[in-house]
Structure formats: C-alpha cells, structure tokens
C-alpha positions in Angstrom: -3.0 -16.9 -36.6 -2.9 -13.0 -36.5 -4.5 -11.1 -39.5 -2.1 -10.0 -41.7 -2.3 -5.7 -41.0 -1.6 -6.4 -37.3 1.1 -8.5 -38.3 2.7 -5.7 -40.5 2.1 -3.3 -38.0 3.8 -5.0 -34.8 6.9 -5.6 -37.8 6.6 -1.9 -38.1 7.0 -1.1 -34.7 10.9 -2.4 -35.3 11.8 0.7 -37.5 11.3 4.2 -36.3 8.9 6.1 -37.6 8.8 9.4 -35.3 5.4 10.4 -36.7 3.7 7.1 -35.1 6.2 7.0 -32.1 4.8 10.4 -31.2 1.4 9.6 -31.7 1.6 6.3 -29.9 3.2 8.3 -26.8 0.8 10.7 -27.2 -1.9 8.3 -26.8 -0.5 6.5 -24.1 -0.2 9.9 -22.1 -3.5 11.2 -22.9 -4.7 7.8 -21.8 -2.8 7.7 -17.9 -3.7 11.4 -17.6 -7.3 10.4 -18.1 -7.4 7.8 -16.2 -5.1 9.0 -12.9 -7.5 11.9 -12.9 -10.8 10.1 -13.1 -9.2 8.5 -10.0 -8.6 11.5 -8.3 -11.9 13.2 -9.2 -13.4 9.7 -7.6 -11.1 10.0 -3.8 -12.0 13.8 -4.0 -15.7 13.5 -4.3 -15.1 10.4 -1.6 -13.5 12.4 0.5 -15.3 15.4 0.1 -18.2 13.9 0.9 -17.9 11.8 4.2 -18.9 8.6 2.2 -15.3 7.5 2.4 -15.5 7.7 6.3 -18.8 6.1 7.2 -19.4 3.4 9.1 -22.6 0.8 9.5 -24.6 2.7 12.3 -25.6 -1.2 13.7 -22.2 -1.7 14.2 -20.6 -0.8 17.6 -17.4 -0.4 18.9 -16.2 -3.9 20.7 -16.0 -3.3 24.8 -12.4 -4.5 25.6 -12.9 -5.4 29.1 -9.5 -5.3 31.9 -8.8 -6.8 34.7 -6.9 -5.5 37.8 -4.8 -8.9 37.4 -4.3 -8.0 33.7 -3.2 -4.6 34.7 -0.3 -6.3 37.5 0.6 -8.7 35.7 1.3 -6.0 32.8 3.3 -4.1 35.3 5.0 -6.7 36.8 6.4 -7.0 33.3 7.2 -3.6 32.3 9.3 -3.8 35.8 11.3 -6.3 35.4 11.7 -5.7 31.5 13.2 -2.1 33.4 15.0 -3.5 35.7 17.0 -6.1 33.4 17.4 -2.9 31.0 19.0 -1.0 33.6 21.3 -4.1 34.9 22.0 -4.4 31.3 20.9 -8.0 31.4 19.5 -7.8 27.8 19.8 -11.2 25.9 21.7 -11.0 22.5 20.4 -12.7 19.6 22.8 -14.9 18.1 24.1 -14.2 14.7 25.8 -16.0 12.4 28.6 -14.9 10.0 26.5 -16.7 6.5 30.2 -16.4 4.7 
C-alpha cells in the first residue's frame, strides 16, 4: 500500500499547478544536463588521454596467411563475376507482388 503523501501527491500531479510543473521540469533538466555532461567530461578525459585507444601490449595482431591458389581462385571469380556483368547475364531475384 503507498503511504498516504505520495498518494496525494501523484493525485496532484492531475491538476496543474505551474509552480510545481516548473520546478519538476526544472529538476528534470538540471538532472540530464548533469548527467550528459558528466558523460562528456568522462569520453573527453578518455579520449584525451589515449586510455580510450590502448590495447594489451601481449596481444598481437593475427598473421592472415594467402595462398597463390587463394589469390586465382579469387581472380578467377572477380573475372567471371566481370564478364557475366558485361554480358549482362546478372540473375534477378524473384519478387513477389505480397497484395
């Protein structure tokens, strides 16, 4: 059961009162500008910084290792991908009319 002031009070929020409206907006405002700019002043000092760039100094970038096959076989696909876009031999997708 809710106490009985917070019971008047969320009855009173049904009549306008500009006095309270006013505060109650001002609160809320003072509140988000608070809080958006403690989140700003946190990226800034981030970013400012370098700590928002770092990385482990164990870690090391993964070696991606190629082939000379991967490399045909990639350009044997980029030419005939070419070659069918020049023939226009593109396959449609099918659509269908949902009405």
């Amino acid at each position: 059961m809710m106490p009985a002031h917070l019971k008047e009070f969320l009855h009173s929020l049904t009549h306008p009162y500009p006095a309270r409206d006013w505060f109650i907006a001002l609160v809320v405002s003072f509140f988000l500008f608070f809080a958006f700019a403690s989140y700003g002043m946190y990226l800034y000092t981030e970013v400012s910084s370098g700590d928002a760039f770092k990385t482990d100094e164990g870690a090391s970038a993964p070696v991606i290792t190629v082939s000379q096959n991967d490399i045909e076989s990639l350009l044997t696909t980029y030419r005939s991908r070419i070659t069918n876009w020049n023939a226009h031999n593109i396959p449609t997708p099918t659509v269908v009319d949902p009405h």
